[in-house]
C-alpha positions in Angstrom: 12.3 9.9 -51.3 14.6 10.3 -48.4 14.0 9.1 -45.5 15.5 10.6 -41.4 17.2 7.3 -39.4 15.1 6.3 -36.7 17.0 8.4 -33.4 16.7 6.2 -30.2 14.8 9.6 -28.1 14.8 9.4 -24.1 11.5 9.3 -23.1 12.4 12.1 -20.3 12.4 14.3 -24.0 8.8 15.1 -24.1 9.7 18.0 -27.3 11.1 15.4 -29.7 12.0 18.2 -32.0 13.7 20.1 -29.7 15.9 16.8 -28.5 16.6 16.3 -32.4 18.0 20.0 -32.4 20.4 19.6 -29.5 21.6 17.1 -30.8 23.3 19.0 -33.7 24.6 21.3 -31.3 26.4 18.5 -30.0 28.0 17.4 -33.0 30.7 20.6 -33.0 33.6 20.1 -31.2 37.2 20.9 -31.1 37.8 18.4 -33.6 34.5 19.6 -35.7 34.6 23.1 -35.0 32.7 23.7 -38.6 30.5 21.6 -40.3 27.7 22.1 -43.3 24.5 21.0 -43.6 25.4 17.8 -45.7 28.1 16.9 -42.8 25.5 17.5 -40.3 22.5 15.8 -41.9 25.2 12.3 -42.4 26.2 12.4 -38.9 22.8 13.1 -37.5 20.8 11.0 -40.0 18.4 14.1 -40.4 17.3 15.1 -43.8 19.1 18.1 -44.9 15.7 20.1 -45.2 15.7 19.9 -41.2 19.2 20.3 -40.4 18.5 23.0 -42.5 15.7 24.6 -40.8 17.1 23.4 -37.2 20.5 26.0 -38.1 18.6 28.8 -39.8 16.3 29.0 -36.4 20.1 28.4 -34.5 21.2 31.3 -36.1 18.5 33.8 -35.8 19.1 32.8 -31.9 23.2 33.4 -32.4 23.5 29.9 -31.3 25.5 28.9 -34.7 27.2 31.7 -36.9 27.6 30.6 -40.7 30.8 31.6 -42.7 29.9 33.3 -45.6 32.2 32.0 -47.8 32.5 28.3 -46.9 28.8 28.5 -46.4 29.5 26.0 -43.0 28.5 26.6 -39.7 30.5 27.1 -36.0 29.3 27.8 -32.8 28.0 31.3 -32.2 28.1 33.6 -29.4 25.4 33.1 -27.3 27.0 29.9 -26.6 29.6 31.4 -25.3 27.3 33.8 -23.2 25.9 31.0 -21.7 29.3 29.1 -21.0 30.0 32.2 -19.0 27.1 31.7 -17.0 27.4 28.3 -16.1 31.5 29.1 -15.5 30.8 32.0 -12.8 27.5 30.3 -11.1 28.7 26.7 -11.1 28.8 25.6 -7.1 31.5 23.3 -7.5 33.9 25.5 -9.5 32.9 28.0 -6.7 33.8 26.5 -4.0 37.0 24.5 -5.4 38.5 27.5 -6.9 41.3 28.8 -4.4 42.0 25.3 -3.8 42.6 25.0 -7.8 45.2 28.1 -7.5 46.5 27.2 -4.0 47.7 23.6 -5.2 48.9 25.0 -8.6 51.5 27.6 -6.7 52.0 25.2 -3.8 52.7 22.4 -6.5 54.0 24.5 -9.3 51.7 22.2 -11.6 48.4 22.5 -13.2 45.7 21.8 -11.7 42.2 20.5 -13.5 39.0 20.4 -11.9 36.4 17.7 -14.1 33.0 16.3 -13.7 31.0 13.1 -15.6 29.4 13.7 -18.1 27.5 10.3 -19.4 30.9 8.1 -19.9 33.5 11.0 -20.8 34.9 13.8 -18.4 34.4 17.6 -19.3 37.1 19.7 -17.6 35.1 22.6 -15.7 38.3 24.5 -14.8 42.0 24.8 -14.4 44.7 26.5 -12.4 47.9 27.4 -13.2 51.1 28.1 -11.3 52.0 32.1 -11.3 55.3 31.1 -12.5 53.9 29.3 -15.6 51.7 30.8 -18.1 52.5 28.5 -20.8 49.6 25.0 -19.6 46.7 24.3 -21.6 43.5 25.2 -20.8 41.2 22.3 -21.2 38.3 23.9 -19.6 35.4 22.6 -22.0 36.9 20.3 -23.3 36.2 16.4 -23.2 38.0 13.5 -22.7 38.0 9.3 -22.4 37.2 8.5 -18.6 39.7 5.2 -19.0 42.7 6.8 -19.8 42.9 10.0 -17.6 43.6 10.1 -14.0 40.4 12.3 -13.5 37.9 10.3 -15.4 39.1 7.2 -13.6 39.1 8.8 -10.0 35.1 9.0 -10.9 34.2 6.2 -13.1 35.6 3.8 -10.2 33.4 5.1 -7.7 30.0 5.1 -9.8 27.2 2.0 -10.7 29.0 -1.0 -12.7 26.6 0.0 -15.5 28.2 3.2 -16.0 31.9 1.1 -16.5 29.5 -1.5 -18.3 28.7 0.9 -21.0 32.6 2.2 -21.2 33.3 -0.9 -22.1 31.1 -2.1 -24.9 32.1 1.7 -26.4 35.4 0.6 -26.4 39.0 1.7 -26.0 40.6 4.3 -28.5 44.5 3.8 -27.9 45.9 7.4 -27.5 49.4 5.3 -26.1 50.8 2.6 -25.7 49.8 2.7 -21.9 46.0 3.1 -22.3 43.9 0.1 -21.3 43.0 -2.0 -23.8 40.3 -4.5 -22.3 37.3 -4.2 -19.9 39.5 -6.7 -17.3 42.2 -4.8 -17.4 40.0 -1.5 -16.7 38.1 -3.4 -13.8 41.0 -4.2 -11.6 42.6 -0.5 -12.2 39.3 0.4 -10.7 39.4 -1.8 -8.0 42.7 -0.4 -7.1 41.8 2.6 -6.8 38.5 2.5 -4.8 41.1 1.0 -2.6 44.0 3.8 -2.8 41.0 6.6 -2.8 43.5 8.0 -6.0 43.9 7.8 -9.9 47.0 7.7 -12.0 47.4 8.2 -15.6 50.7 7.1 -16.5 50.8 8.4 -19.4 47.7 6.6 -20.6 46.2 9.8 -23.0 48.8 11.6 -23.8 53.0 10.7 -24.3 55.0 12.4 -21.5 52.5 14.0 -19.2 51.4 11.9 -15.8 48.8 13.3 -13.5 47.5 12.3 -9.9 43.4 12.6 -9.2 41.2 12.1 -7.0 37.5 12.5 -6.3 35.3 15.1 -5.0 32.3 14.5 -2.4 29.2 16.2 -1.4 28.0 16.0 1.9 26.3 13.0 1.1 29.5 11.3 0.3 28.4 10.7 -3.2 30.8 11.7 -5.9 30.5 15.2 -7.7 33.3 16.0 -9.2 37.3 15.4 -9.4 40.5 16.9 -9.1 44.0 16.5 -10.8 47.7 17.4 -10.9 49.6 17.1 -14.0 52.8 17.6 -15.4 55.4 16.4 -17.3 56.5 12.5 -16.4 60.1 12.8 -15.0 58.7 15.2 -11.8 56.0 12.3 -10.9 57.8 9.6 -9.6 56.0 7.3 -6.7 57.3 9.7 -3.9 55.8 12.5 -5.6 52.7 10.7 -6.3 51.6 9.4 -2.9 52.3 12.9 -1.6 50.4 14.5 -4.1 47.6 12.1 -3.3 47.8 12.5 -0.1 47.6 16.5 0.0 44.6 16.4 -2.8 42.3 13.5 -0.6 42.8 15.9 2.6 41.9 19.1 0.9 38.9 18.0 -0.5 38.0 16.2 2.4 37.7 19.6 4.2 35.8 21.2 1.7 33.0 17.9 1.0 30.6 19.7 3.7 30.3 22.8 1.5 28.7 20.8 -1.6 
């Protein structure tokens, strides 16, 4: 008889259950966009009778929506409902906003706006010059804290256990720039608690360099961060310090408000 994997459950998870159904929620993704219950039940070492209880109760809820004819399931749309919800209530997004659009027209670049999320970044929202319609959004959307400017401009400035546990997870090379070791991620980080600024140098994705740096709360302890990107050949050092520059003193005057 099969038997579920023993899940490691915080013990702030007083409904067991309930942290067991989240957690398939969490296994979509833009990569994963639709998976079946076999997938699911492998990935989340759940028996399938669970995962299949877990997405019928998803679904009467319109959490999950299941395709009739690959008989998988995708997000549904009460998740984007409650995307909605946390993207028009969210204080940071709030308050950064026409700094996001000012930058992007003053810059003609787009601009990112990013907060931690356990060791990854999850981009919150974006800005894009009026002359350019054609950037990617990547509100939502996830990435590596040791190879973008934004996940770096945070990670340096949080406990060594945080950078402790990016480390043992290791290093997915995305280019050949991207760090490679924990020593080599250490003194990046260094530098730029120093330099109060990130770079990625084209560290996550070939041809693209941004400039980030992070955000404060009144408190002075870091929220969120901020980027510029664009294509490499309009980021040379010149351009970078300024950018820096302009990005640390506009966030500075708006630290008070978080």
């Amino acid at each position: 008889m099969a038997k579920e994997k023993k899940q490691e459950i915080p013990k702030e998870a007083k409904v067991k259950s309930l942290y067991k159904a989240m957690q398939i929620l969490f296994l979509f993704s833009e990569e994963n966009d639709e998976l079946g219950v076999t997938e699911i039940a492998e990935k989340s070492g759940l028996l399938k009778s669970t995962v299949h209880n877990i997405l019928s109760t998803f679904e009467a809820c319109n959490i999950v929506k299941r395709d009739s004819r690959t008989n998988k399931f995708r997000l549904g749309i009460r998740v984007l409902e409650l995307s909605n919800q946390f993207y028009h209530n969210n204080d940071i997004r709030q308050v950064m906003r026409p700094i996001l659009e000012q930058v992007a027209n003053d810059e003609n670049e787009t601009v990112y706006l990013a907060v931690l999320q356990d060791t990854e970044v999850i981009y919150i929202d974006a800005a894009f010059p009026s002359s350019n319609t054609g950037g990617r959004n990547m509100t939502g959307i996830k990435a590596p804290t040791y190879c973008t400017g934004i996940g770096k401009a945070m990670l340096a400035f949080e406990p060594d256990k945080v950078t402790e546990q990016v480390i043992r997870e290791g290093f997915q090379q995305f280019t050949a720039n991207t760090v490679s070791d924990g020593k080599q991620l250490k003194k990046e980080l260094e530098e730029i608690r120093k330099k109060g600024y990130a770079i990625d140098n084209m560290e996550h994705e070939y041809g693209v360099k941004c400039v980030a740096v992070p955000i404060t709360d009144h408190d002075g302890k870091v929220v969120a961060a901020v980027s510029v990107s664009g294509p490499s050949p309009r980021f040379d050092k010149k351009r970078i310090e300024g950018l820096a520059d302009s990005l640390k003193e506009k966030v500075h005057q708006i630290s008070y408000r978080l």
